[in-house]
C-alpha positions in Angstrom: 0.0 0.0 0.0 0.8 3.3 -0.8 1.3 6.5 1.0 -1.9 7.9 1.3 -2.7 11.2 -0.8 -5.1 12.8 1.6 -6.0 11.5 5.5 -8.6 13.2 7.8 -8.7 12.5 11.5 -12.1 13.2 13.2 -11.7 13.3 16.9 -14.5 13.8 19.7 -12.9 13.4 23.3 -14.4 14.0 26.5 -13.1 16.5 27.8 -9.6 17.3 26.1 -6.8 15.2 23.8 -3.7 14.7 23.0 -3.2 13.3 19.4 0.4 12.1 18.2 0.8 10.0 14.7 4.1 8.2 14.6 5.3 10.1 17.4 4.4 13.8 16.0 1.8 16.0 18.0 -1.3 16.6 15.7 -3.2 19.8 17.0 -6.9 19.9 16.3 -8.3 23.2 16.9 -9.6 23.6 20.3 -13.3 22.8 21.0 -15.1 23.9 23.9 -18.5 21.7 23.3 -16.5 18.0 23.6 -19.6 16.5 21.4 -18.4 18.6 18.6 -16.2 16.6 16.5 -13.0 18.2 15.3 -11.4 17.1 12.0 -7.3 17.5 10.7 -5.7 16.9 7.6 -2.7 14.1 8.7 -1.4 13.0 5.4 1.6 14.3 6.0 2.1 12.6 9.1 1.5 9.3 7.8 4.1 6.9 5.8 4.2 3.6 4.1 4.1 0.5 6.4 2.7 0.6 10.1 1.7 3.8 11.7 1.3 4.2 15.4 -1.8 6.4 16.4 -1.4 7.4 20.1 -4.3 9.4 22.0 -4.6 10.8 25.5 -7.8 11.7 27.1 -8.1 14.0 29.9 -11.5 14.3 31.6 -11.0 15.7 35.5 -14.9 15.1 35.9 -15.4 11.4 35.1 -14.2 8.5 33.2 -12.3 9.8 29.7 -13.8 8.9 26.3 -12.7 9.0 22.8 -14.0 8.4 19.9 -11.6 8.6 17.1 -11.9 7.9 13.3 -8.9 8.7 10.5 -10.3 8.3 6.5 -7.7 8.3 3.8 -8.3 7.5 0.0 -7.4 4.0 1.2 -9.0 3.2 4.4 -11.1 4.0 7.4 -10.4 2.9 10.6 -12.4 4.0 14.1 -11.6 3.4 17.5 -14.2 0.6 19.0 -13.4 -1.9 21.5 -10.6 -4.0 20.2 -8.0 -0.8 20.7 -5.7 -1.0 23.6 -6.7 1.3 26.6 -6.2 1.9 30.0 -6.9 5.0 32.7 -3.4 5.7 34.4 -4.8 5.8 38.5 -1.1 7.3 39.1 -1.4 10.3 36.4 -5.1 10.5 38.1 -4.0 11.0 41.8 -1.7 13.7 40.8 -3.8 15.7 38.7 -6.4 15.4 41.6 -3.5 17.1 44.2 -2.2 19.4 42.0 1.3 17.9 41.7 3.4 18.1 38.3 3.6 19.9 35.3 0.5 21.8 33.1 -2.1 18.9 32.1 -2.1 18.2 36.3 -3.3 21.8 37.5 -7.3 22.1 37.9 -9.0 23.8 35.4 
């Protein structure tokens, strides 16, 4: 398979994300209403072979969710149940006590 020529990334994440593709930060625009899905050409971002997608959720009100879907004239693919996830109780605690750098201070 080829490069793709053009690749959109639609994300919706309760409350705020973190996108990286292949280890490159992907900025969305900001979005205040998290139901609101936010789209971003990636093409350039992506290469031949296997790409790693990597997306952090931060939600200091509840559980995090994500729903994530990248379309390219090749492919879609959306995040469903068989994607790797976990909730970091560590990362958690300190975000609740205020210790560490800018993604743990209350907002």
């Amino acid at each position: 398979m080829d490069r793709p020529a053009t690749a959109r990334l639609s994300v919706r994440a309760m409350r705020r994300a973190e996108v990286k593709i292949n280890g490159v930060t992907v900025r969305p625009r900001s979005n205040r209403n998290w139901k609101e899905i936010t789209t971003i050409d990636v093409a350039e971002h992506l290469h031949v072979g296997t790409n790693l997608i990597e997306a952090r959720v931060f939600n200091h009100n509840g559980p995090p969710a994500l729903w994530l879907t990248l379309t390219t004239d090749q492919l879609r693919l959306r995040s469903d149940e068989s994607w790797e996830a976990f909730v970091c109780r560590f990362f958690l605690a300190l975000c609740r006590t205020g210790v560490g750098g800018e993604e743990a201070r209350t907002r």
